[in-house]
C-alpha positions in Angstrom: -2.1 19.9 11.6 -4.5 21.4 14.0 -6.3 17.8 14.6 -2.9 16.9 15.5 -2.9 18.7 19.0 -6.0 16.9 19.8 -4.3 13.8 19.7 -5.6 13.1 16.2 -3.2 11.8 13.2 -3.9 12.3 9.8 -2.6 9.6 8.0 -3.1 8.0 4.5 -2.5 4.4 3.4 -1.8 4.0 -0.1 -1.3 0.9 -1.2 0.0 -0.9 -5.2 -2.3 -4.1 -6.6 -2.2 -7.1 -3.9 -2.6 -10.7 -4.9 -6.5 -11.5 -3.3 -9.7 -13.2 -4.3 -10.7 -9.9 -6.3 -7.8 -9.7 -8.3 -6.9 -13.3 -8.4 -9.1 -13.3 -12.0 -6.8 -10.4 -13.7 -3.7 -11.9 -12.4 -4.6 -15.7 -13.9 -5.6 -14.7 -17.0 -2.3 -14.1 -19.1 -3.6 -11.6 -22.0 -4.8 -9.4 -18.8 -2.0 -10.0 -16.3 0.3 -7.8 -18.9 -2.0 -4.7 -18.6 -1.9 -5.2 -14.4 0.7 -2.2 -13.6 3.7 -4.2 -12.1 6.6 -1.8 -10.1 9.9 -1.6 -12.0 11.6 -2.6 -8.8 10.1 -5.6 -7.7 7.9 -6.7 -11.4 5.0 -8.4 -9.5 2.3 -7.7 -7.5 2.0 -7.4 -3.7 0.8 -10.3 -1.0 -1.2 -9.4 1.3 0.9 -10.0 4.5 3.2 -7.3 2.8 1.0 -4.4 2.9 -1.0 -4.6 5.9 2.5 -4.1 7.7 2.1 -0.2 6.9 -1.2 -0.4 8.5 -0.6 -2.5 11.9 2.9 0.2 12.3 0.6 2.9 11.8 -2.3 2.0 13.8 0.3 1.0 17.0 2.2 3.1 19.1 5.6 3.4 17.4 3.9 5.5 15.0 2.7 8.1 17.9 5.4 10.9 16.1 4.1 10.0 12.9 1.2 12.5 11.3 0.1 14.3 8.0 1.8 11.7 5.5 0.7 9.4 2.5 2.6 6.2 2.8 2.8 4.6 -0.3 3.5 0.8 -0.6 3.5 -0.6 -4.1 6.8 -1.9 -5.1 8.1 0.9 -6.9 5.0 1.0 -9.4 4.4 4.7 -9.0 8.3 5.7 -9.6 7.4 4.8 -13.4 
């Protein structure tokens, strides 16, 4: 909290298993793609476009009151 007054935020980005290039090998394969961790709200993984939301709001100015929080984004997958 003392960054804070110096006009620096202390934010963390925490975000579930996206759908990219890297993962795209776990995800086709069907033995593996029932050991990737799926939420128990939404049962599949995230697309890209749906995570970096979190980071565009908290890199812009609305998030200017925003400071010392984890913002987790991972379709419910850690409420197991």
């Amino acid at each position: 909290m003392d960054y804070a007054r110096a006009g620096i935020w202390g934010n963390a980005f925490a975000p579930g298993l996206a759908e990219t290039a890297m993962t795209w090998a776990w995800l086709d394969d069907l033995a593996k793609r029932g050991l990737v961790p799926a939420g128990p709200q939404l049962q599949r993984v995230a697309r890209p476009e749906e995570l970096v939301v979190m980071v565009l709001y908290l890199a812009s100015p609305l998030s200017s009151f925003v400071t010392d929080g984890i913002y987790v984004v991972d379709g419910g997958q850690t409420t197991r």
